[in-house]
C-alpha positions as CSV (number, residue, x, y, z in Angstrom):
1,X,20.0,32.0,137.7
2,X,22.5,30.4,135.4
3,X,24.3,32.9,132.8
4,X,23.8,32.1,129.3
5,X,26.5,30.5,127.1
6,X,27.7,33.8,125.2
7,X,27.4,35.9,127.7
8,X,31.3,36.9,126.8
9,X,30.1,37.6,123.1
10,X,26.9,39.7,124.2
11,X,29.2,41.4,126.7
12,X,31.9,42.8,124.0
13,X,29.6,43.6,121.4
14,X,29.2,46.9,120.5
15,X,26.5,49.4,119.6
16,X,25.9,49.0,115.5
17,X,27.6,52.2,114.4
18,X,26.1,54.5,111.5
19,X,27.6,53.9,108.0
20,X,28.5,57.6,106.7
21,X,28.2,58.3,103.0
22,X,31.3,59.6,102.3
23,X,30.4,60.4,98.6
24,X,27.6,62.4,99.5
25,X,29.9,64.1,102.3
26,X,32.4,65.4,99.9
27,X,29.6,66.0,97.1
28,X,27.8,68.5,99.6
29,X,27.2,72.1,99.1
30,X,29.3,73.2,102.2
31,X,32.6,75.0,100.7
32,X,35.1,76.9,102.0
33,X,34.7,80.4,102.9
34,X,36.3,83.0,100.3
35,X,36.8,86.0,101.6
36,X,36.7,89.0,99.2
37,X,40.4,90.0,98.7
38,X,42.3,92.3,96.2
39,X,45.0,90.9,93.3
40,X,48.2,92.4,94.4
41,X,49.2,95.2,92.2
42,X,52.8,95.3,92.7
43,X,55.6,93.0,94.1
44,X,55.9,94.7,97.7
45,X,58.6,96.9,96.7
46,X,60.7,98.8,99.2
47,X,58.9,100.0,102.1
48,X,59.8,102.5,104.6
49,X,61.8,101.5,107.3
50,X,61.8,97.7,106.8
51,X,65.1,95.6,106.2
52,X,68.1,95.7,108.5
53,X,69.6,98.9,110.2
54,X,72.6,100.2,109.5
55,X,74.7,99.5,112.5
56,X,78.0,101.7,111.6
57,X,80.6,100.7,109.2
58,X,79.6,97.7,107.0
59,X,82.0,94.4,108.5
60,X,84.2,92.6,107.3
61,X,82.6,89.5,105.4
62,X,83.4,86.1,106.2
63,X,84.7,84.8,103.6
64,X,87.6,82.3,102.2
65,X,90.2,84.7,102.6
66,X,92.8,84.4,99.1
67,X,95.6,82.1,99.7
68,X,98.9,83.7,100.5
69,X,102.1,82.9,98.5
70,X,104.8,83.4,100.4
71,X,106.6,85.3,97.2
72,X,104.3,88.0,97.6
73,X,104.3,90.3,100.4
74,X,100.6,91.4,101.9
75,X,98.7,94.8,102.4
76,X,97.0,94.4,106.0
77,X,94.5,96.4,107.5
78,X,93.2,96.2,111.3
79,X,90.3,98.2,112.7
80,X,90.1,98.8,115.9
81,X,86.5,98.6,118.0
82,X,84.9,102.2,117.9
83,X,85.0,104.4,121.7
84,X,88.6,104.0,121.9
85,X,90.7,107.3,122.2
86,X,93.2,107.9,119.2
87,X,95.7,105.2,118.0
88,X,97.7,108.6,116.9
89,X,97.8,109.7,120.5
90,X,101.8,109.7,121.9
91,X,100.9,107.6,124.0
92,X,99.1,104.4,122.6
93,X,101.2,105.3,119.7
94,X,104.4,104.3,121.3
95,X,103.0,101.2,123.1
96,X,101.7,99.7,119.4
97,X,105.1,101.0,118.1
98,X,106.7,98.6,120.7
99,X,104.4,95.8,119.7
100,X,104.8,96.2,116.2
101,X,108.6,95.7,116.5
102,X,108.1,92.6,118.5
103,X,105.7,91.1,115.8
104,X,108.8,90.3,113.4
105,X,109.3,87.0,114.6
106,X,109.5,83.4,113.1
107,X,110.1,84.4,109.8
108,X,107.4,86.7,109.6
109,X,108.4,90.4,108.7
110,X,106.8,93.5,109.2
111,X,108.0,96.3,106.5
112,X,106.1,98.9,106.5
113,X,103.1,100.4,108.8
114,X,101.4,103.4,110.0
115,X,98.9,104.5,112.2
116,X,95.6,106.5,112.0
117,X,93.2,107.0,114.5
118,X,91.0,104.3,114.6
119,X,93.2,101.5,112.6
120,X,96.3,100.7,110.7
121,X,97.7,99.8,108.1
122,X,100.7,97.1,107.5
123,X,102.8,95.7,104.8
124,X,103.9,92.1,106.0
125,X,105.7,89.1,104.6
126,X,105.7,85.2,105.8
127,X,108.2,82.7,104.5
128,X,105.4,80.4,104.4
129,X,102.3,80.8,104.3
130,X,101.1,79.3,107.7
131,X,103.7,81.8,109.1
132,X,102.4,84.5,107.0
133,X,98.5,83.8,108.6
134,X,100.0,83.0,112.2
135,X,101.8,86.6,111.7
136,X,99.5,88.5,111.1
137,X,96.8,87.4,113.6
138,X,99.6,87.7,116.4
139,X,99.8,90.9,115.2
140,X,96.6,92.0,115.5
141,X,96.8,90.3,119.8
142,X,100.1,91.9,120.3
143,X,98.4,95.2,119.2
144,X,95.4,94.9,121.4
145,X,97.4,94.0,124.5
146,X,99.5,97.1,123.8
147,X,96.3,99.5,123.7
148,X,94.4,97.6,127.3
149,X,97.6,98.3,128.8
150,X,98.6,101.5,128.0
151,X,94.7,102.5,128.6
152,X,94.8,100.5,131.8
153,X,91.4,98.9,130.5
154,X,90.3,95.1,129.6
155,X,88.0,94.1,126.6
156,X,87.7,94.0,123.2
157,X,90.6,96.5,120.8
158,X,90.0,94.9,117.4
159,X,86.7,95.7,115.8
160,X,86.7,93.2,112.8
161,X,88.3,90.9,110.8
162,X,91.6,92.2,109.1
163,X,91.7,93.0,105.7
164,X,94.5,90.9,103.7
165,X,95.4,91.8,100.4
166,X,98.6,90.2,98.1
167,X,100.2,92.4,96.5
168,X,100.8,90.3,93.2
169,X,102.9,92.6,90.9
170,X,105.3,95.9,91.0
171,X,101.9,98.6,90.6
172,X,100.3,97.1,93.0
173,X,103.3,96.8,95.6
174,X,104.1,100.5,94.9
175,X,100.2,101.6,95.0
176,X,99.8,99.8,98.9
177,X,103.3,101.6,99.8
178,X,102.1,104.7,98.9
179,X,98.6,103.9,100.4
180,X,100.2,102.9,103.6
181,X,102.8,105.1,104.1
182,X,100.3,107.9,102.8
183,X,97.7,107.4,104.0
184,X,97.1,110.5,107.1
185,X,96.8,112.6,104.3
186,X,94.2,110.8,103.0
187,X,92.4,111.0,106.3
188,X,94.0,114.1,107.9
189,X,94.5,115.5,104.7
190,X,97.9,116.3,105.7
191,X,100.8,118.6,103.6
192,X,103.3,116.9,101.6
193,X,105.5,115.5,104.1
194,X,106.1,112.1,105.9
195,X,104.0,110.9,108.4
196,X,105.2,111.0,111.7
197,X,103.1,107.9,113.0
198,X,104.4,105.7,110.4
199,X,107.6,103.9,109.3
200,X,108.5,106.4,106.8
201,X,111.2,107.6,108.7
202,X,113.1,105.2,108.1
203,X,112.4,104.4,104.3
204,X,114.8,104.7,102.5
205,X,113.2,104.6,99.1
206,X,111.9,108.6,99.1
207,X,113.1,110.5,96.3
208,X,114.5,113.3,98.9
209,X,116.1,111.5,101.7
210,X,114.4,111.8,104.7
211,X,115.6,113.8,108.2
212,X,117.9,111.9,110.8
213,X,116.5,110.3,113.4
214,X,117.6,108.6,116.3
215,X,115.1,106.0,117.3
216,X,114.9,102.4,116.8
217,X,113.1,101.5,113.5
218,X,110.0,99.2,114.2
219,X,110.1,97.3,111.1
220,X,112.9,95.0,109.2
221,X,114.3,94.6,105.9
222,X,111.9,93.3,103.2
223,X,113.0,90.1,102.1
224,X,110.7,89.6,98.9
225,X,111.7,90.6,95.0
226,X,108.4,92.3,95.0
227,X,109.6,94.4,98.1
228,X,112.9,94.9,97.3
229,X,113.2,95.7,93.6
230,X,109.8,95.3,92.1
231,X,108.3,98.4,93.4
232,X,110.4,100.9,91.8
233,X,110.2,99.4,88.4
234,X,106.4,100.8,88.3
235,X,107.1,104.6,88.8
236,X,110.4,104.6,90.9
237,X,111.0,106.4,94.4
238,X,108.4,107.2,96.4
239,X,107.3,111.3,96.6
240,X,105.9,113.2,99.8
241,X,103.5,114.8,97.7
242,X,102.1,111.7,96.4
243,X,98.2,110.7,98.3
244,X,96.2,107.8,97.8
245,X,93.9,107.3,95.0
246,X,90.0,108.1,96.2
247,X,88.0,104.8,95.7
248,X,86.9,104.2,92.5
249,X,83.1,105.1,91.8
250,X,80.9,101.6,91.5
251,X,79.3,101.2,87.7
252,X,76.8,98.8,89.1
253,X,74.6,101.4,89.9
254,X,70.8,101.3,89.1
255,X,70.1,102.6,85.5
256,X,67.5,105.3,86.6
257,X,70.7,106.7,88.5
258,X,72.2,107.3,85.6
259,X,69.1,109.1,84.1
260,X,69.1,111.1,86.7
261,X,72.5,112.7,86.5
262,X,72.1,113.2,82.8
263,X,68.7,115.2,83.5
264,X,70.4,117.1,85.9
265,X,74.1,117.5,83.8
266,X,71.3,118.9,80.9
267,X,69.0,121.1,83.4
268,X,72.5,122.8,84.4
269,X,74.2,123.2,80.8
């Protein structure tokens, strides 16, 4: 039997499909379920236990650190990583006493430091300010390689970024001197006297002169007007009875905070 002509066309043709209203679709009665919920009250506020734990000390941020002039010599402080014995300890105190006198290289000068237990602090200066930054982070290696190898251990020393401060004018240099070479009886809360785990021993800008002593300083001669004569134009020699000024208390406090304490100053007067 002979296949018609348009078999091809009968073949592909498909099933007349439905033509859907689409008006009447969208016009329909069928909506979305709302479900029966209650207008928020307040905001959230703070609830208990949520945000991020405290995980120690707060770090350092990380942040464009200020620029360093090399006119100006600057207040560093390292940290070092917590479970490590004392830094005060004879022992890793006269491996990082080594290391710190090896730091004063390349134009880069360390003039003042001193120890505490878990970090120190260092007045350094950079005739530029590329060697003032390479400075100060060989500083910090030189210092880590000291502790793992007096320790006989291998990991991390330094907890955080170091903290760099310029010290910018005579109060300010003398404030960090006496914040430096101060500073265990800040912590230790130490009698008048010059710290043993420091450079003070070898200062010679104490208004009594210090004790003799036969070792090697660790540091060199400041080479800065700041660090040389600037200082003692904003209260003169240093004193042994001098301590480092407590934080100042934060005025950006929350104004019910301040409600508070006058209640309470009232309640008690």
């Amino acid at each position: 039997m002979e296949a018609p002509r348009n078999w091809r066309r009968h073949a592909t043709r498909r099933h007349p499909c439905r033509k859907r209203n689409m008006r009447e679709i969208k016009r329909g009665q069928t909506r979305q379920m709302r479900l029966p919920l209650t207008a928020a009250r307040t905001w959230g506020g703070a609830r208990k236990g949520a945000g991020r734990k405290p995980r120690g000390r707060p770090c350092m941020a990380h942040v464009t650190r200020p620029k360093v002039d090399p006119r100006f010599p600057v207040q560093v402080t390292i940290r070092a990583t917590p479970g490590l014995p004392s830094l005060r300890s004879p022992r890793l105190f006269g491996a990082l006493r080594r290391a710190i006198a090896r730091a004063s290289v390349d134009r880069f000068r360390v003039i003042h430091f001193s120890i505490q237990q878990d970090h120190g602090h260092f007045i350094v200066e950079g005739d530029e300010a590329r060697r003032a930054r390479g400075g100060m982070h060989g500083l910090a290696i030189r210092l880590a390689l000291a502790v793992n190898r007096a320790l006989g251990r291998k990991g991390r020393v330094v907890g955080d970024r170091y903290h760099a401060r310029p010290l910018t004018s005579p109060r300010l240099m003398r404030t960090s001197m006496v914040y430096v070479l101060l500073n265990f009886r800040k912590h230790l809360r130490a009698p008048a006297c010059i710290d043993p785990r420091s450079s003070g021993q070898h200062f010679s800008g104490w208004q009594a002169t210090p004790v003799a002593t036969d070792v090697e300083p660790a540091t060199v001669s400041p080479g800065t007007w700041m660090a040389r004569v600037g200082w003692r134009r904003a209260g003169g020699p240093l004193r042994v009875d001098e301590q480092p000024a407590a934080r100042p208390r934060s005025t950006r406090l929350n104004p019910r905070m301040f409600r508070r304490a006058d209640a309470a100053k009232g309640a008690s007067g």
